[in-house]
Structure formats: structure tokens, C-alpha cells
matplotlib code that plots the C-alpha trace (Angstrom):
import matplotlib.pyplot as plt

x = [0.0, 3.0, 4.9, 1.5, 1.0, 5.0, 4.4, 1.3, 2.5, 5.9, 4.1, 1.5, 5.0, 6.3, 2.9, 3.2, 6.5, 5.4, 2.8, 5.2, 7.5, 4.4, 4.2, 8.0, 7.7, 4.5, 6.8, 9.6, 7.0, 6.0, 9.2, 10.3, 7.2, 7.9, 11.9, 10.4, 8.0, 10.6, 13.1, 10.9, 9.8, 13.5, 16.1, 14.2, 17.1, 18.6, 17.5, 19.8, 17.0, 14.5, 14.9, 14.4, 11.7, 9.7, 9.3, 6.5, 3.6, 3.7, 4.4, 1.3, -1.0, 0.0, 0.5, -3.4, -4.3, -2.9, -4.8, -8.3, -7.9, -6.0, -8.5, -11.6, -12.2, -11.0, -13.3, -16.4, -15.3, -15.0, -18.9, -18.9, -21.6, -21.7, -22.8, -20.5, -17.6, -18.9, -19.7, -15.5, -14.5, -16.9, -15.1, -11.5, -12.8, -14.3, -10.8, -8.6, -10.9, -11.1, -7.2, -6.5, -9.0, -6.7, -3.9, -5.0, -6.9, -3.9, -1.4, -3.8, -3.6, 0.0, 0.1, 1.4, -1.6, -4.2, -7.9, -9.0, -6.6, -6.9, -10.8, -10.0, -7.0, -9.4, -11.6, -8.5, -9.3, -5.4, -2.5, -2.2, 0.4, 1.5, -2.9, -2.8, -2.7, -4.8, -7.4, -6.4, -7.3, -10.4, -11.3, -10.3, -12.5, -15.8, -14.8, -14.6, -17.7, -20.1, -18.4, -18.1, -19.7, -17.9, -14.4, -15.4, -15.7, -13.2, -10.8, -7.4, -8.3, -11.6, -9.1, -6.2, -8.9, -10.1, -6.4, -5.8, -9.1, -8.0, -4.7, -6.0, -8.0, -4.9, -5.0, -8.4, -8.4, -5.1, -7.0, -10.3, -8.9, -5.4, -5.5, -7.2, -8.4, -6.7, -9.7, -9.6, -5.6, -6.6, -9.2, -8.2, -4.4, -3.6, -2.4, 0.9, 0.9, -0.9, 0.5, -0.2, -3.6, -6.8, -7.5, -3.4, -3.4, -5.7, -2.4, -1.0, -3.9, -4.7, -1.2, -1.3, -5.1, -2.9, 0.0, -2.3, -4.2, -1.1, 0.0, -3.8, -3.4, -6.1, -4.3, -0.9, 1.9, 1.5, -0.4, 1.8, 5.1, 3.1, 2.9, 6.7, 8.0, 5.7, 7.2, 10.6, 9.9, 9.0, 11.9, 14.3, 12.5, 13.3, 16.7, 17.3, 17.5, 20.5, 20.9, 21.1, 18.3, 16.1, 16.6, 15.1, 13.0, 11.4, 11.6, 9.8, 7.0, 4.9, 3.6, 3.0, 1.6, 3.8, 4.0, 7.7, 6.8, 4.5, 6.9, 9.7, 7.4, 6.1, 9.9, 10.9, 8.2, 9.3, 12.7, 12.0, 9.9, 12.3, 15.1, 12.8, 12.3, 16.0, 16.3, 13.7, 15.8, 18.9, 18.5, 20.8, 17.8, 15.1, 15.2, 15.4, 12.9, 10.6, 11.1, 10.2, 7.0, 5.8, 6.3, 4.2, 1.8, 1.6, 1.8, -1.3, 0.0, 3.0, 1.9, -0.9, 0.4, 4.1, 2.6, 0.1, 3.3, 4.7, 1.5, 1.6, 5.0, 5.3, 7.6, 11.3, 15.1, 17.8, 21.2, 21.5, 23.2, 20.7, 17.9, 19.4, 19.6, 15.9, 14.6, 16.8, 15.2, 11.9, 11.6, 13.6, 10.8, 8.4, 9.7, 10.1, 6.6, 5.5, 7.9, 6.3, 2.8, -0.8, -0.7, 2.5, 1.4, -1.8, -0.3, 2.0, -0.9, -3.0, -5.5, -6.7, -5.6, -8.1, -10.7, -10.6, -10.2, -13.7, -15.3, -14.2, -15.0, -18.7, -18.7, -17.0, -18.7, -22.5, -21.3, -20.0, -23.7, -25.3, -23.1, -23.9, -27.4, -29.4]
y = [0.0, 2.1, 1.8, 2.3, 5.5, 6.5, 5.3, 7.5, 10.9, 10.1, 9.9, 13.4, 14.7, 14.1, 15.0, 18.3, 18.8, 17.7, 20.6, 23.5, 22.2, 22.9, 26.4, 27.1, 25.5, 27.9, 30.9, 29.1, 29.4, 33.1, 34.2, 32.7, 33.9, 37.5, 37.3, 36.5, 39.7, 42.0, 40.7, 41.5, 44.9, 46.3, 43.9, 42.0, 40.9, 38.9, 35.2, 33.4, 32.7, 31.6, 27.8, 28.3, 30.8, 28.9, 25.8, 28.7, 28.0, 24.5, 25.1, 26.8, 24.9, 21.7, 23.4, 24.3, 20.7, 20.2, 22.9, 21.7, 18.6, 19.5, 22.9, 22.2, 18.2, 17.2, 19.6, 18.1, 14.4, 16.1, 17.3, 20.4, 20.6, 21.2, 24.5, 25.5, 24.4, 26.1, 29.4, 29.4, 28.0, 30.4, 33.4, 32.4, 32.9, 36.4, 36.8, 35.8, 37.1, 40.6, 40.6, 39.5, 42.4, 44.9, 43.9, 44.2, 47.9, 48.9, 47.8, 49.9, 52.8, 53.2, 52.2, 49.2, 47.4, 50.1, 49.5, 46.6, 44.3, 45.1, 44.3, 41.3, 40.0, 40.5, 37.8, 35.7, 36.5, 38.2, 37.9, 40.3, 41.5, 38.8, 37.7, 34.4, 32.2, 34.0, 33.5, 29.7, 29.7, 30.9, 28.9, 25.6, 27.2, 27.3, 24.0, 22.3, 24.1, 22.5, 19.2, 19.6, 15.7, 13.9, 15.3, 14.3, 10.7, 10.1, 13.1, 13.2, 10.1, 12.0, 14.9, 12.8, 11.2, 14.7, 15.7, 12.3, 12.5, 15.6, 14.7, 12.1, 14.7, 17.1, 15.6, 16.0, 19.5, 20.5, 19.2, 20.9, 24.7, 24.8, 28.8, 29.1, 32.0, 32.5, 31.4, 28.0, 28.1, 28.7, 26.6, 23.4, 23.3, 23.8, 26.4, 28.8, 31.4, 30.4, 27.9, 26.4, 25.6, 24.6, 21.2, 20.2, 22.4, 19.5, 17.0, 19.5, 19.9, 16.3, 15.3, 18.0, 16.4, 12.7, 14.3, 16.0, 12.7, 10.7, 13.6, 13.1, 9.2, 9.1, 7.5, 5.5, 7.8, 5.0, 7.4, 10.4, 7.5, 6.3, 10.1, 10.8, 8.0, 8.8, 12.2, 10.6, 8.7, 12.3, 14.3, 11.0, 11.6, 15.3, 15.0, 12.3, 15.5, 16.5, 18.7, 22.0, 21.3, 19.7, 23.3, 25.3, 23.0, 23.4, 27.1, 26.9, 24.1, 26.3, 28.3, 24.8, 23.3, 20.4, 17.0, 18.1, 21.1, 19.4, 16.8, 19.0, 20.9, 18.0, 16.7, 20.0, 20.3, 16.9, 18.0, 21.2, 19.1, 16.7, 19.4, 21.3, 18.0, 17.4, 20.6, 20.5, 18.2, 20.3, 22.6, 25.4, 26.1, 26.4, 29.8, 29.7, 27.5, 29.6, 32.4, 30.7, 29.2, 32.6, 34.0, 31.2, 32.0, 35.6, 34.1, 35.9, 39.3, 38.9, 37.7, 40.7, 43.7, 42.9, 42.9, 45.9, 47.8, 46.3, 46.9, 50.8, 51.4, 52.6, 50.2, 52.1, 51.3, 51.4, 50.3, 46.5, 46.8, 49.8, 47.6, 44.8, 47.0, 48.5, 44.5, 43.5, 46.6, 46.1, 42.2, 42.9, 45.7, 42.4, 40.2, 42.9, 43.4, 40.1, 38.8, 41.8, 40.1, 41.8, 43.5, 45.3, 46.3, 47.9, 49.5, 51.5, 51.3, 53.5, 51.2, 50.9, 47.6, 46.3, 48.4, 47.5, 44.1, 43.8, 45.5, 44.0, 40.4, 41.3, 42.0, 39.0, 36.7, 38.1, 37.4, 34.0, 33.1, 34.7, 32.5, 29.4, 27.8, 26.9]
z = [0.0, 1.1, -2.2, -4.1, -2.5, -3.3, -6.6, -7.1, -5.7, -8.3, -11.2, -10.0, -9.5, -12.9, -14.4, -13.0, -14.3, -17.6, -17.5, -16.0, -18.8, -21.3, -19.7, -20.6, -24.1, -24.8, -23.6, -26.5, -29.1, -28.5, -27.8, -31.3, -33.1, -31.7, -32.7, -36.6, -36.1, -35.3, -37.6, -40.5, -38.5, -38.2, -39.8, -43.0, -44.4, -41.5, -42.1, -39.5, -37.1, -40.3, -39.3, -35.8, -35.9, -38.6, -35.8, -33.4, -35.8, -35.4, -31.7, -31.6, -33.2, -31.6, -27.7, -28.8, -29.4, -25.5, -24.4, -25.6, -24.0, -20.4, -20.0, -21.8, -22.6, -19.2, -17.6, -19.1, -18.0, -14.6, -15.0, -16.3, -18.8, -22.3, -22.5, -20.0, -21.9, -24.9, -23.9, -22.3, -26.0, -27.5, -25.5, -26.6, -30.6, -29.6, -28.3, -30.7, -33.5, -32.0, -31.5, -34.9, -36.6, -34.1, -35.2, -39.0, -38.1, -36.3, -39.7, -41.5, -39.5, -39.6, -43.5, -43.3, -45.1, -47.1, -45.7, -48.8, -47.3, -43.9, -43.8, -46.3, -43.1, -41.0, -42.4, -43.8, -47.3, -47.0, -46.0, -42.9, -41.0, -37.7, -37.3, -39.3, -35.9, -34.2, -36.9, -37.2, -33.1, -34.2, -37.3, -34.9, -31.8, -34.2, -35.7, -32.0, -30.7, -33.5, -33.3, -29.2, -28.5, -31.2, -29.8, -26.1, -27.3, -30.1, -29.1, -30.9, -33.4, -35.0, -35.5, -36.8, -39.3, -41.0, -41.2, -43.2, -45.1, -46.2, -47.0, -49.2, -51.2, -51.2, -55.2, -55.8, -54.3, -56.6, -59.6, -59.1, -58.0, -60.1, -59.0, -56.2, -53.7, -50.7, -48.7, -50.4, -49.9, -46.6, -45.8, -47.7, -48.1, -52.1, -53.6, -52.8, -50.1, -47.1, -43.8, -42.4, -44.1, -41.5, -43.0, -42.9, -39.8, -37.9, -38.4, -35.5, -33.6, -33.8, -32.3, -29.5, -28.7, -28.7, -26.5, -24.2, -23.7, -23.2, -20.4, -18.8, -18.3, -20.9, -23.6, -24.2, -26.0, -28.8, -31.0, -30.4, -31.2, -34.4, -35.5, -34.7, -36.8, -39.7, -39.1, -39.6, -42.9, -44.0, -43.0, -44.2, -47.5, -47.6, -46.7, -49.6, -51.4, -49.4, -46.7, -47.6, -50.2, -47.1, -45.3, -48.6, -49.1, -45.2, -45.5, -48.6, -47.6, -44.8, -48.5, -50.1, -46.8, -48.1, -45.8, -44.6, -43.0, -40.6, -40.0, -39.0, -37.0, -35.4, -34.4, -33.7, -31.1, -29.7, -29.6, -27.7, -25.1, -24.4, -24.0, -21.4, -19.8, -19.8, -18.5, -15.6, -13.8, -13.3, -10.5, -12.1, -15.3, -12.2, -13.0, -16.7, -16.7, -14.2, -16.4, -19.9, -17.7, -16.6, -19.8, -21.2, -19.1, -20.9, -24.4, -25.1, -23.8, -25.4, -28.9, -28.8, -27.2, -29.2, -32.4, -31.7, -31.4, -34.4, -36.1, -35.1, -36.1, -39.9, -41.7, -42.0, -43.6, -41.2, -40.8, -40.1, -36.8, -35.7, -36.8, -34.6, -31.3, -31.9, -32.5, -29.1, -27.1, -28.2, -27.4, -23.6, -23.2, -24.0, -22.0, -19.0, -19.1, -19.7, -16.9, -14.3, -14.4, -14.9, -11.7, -12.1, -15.5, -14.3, -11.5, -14.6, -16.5, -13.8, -13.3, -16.8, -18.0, -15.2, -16.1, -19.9, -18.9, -16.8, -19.1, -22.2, -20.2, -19.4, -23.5, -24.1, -21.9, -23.3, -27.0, -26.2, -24.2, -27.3, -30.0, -28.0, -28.6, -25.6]

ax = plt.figure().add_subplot(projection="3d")
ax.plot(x, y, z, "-o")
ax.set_aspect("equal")
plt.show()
């Protein structure tokens, strides 16, 4: 009974830690998404970072899958009812969807996008300026509310089977749009010049619904091992074209929504995971690792506010290594902020981030009722 009990509070142990290390990986992602923004804000024609920067998307979508199944699936096992659960999902889309027409309103405030293809980002008929994920939150929010009862009870294998089904068309779609809309880019995958696409996209999502579910006891990790080595055929294909070619050909797939940019992104998540476990375990990273947590934490803060400001700011040529300083200040201002907490920030903020924050909620949480059906 003894050693049962021992055995029990080790493994609640090292599920914790696998969910602080979760925390730190989401404060990876943004902080990588965020070095990408401000590299094509001040210093465009830096690529260096391009292979490391590229991996946040995939981060994102896939730390997303996690998150619907630790914070909204697990809750209704636990009795939480339906509605419940879609009136909170309901409010993250009015979030994400506001934030996204900001950031596109903002861009065309400060000419950075004129008003057709701000309105057009807005909706993801365009190609905005740093909203694309937010929209894909969105688009997957809506997509999960409808479909709410079928996820509860087939979870990450109902998601992985859309994302094949629609891999399976990928030909079909090619043949029947050969110059498609962006919407249709969007929406279904073919096409050049949008990643990734929602239908591919679901491959992500549908492996961070498998990892989360491992990480809740609720499944084995045989799924999220079956995906991995699929994702290693992929990249061992890709890399049969050498390996400089492999890296081009990665940087180049996210517009293609090609099979080796998922791959990589799903290995590249793995690797990061396994790192910050690595990591978790010596004592000196504590505070590293507290840091990239709490930052996490903030991702939303930090992904919206940071490109706000990017947003605002009217695009302008300067000097490579003054471009490099402004990019440095401007992400340790971020961070700073991010790494103070909401109640230091509205304390500098006079009180006001509070205020807009109730109020907006009260708006938010009345849409969200109004969007969900009785």
C-alpha cells in the first residue's frame, strides 16, 4: 500500500512537471514567433534565425491541441456541462478574433496594409500583417464548438482522421482549384501562399489532442510514437535531397503546406519538449525554466500587445546593426513586461488595463452566451 501510494504521488510529480514544462515550451513558441516579427519589423534581411523561428507556428498549433484537451475536454469528463464548456471556447474565438481584426486595423492605421486588405486580413481572405494564428485559433474554436460531443468521445483520433481524409483529397483539391483563392488556400491546403492551411493544420492539432491525452493518463503515447515516426519517414525523404536542399525546401514548404513542414514541426516540437524536460531536472535552469513558464503564461500578452506595437509602427530602412539594437530593445521591453505580471502592468498602467479588462469580459462573456445555442 505504502509503495503504491509512493508510486502515485511520483508519477502526480512528474505529471506536474510535464505541465510547468508545457508552460516554458509555450513561452519558447512566442518568444520565437515574436523574434520573426521583429526581424521583419527592423532587420528584413537577417534570415539566420528563419529555421528556428519557422518551428512557433507548429508550436502553436500543436501546444493548442494540449490545451483543448487539459483545460476544456477534461473539464467536461469532470462534469462540467456542455454548454458550459462552450460558452469558455466560444469566448477564446471572440478573443482571438477581436485581436486579430486589431492587429490588422492597427497595420492599416500606420500604412502598413491600405484598408481593402486590412478588412479582407481581417476575415482571412489576405494575407495580414503577424494575425494568421490567431485567426487559425479561431477557425479551430468554431470548428470544435459545432463538433463539441464527437471530440469528447473520439478526441485526438476523430481529429487525426479529418487531417488524413484531407490529405488524401490534397489531389483531388489541386486538380479541381489549379488557381485558387486565398480562402480556399486557406481553408483546404492547395495552392501557394498560405501555412499552415486549417485542413493540414488538424495534423497538429490532432497530435497535440494525442499528447495531451497521453499527459492526462487518458491514452498511451503509442499514438503520439506512431505520429513521430511517420514524421521521420518524411523528414528522411526530404533530406534524400540532401541537406542543404532539405533546409530550402522546409523554408519553402509552410507556403505549399507540403508534408515536410508538418513533419519538421512536429519533431521539432518533440525535440524542444524533451530538451525542457532534460532541462527540468537540473536545479541550475530552475530559474530559466521559471522564467520561460511565466512567460508562457503571458503568451497571449506577449503575442498581442508585441505585435500591436509592431503593427503601429510605420515600416522604416535602417542600418543593419541599428535595426538589430531596436529588435533587441523592443523584445527585452516584451519580455520585462511580460515577466512583471498583470498586476504590475496595471499599476503602470494606472489602473486601466483592469478596467478595460472587466469590461471587455462582461462584453465577451455576453457574446460567447449569445453565440452558444441553448
Amino acid at each position: 500500500m505504502k509503495k503504491q501510494l509512493i508510486m502515485r504521488r511520483a508519477e502526480a510529480a512528474n505529471q506536474t512537471m510535464r505541465f510547468e514544462t508545457l508552460d516554458a515550451l509555450r513561452g519558447i513558441t512566442v518568444i520565437l514567433a515574436m523574434v520573426d516579427h521583429v526581424k521583419v519589423q527592423f532587420v528584413s534581411d537577417v534570415h539566420v534565425l528563419i529555421p528556428l523561428t519557422r518551428l512557433s507556428t507548429p508550436g502553436f498549433v500543436i501546444l493548442f491541441g494540449v490545451m483543448i484537451e487539459i483545460a476544456y475536454l477534461s473539464k467536461l469528463r469532470a462534469g462540467r456541462t456542455l454548454r458550459s464548456v462552450r460558452e469558455r471556447m466560444a469566448a477564446r474565438l471572440i478573443t482571438c478574433w477581436s485581436l486579430a481584426t486589431l492587429l490588422s486595423l492597427a497595420a492599416f492605421a500606420s500604412g502598413n496594409l491600405d484598408f481593402d486588405t486590412a478588412w479582407r486580413a481581417a476575415l482571412g481572405l489576405e494575407l495580414g500583417r503577424f494575425n494568421e494564428i490567431l485567426l487559425i485559433y479561431a477557425a479551430f474554436f468554431a470548428f470544435l464548438i459545432a463538433i463539441l460531443p464527437l471530440v469528447l468521445r473520439y478526441g485526438s483520433v476523430l481529429i487525426l482522421a479529418i487531417a488524413l481524409f484531407g490529405w488524401l483529397l490534397q489531389p483531388i483539391f489541386a486538380a479541381a482549384f489549379p488557381e485558387p483563392p486565398l480562402f480556399v488556400n486557406m481553408v483546404l491546403g492547395v495552392g501557394t501562399g498560405y501555412g499552415p492551411a486549417l485542413l493540414p493544420a488538424m495534423t497538429f492539432l490532432g497530435f497535440g489532442l494525442a499528447l495531451g491525452e497521453a499527459l492526462n493518463g487518458r491514452r498511451s503515447y503509442l499514438l503520439v510514437g506512431v505520429m513521430a515516426f511517420i514524421a521521420l519517414l518524411v523528414c528522411g525523404s526530404e533530406l534524400s535531397h540532401g541537406v542543404m536542399e532539405a533546409g530550402r525546401r522546409f523554408l519553402a514548404n509552410r507556403w505549399i503546406n507540403h508534408p515536410g513542414y508538418y513533419a519538421v514541426g512536429i519533431l521539432g516540437f518533440i525535440g524542444m519538449f524533451v530538451c525542457l524536460l532534460l532541462a527540468s531536472r537540473i536545479d541550475r535552469l530552475a530559474g530559466l525554466l521559471n522564467a520561460l513558464a511565466k512567460i508562457g503564461s503571458q503568451s497571449l500578452f506577449v503575442y498581442g500587445v508585441g505585435n500591436l506595437w509592431l503593427n503601429l509602427l510605420p515600416m522604416v530602412d535602417m542600418p543593419r546593426a541599428l535595426g538589430v539594437c531596436v529588435a533587441f530593445l523592443f523584445l527585452a521591453c516584451l519580455i520585462s513586461l511580460a515577466l512583471a505580471g498583470p498586476a504590475k502592468r496595471n499599476v503602470m498602467g494606472m489602473g486601466l488595463p483592469a478596467l478595460w479588462g472587466e469590461q471587455y469580459g462582461k462584453l465577451r462573456d455576453l457574446m460567447a452566451r449569445r453565440l452558444v445555442p441553448a
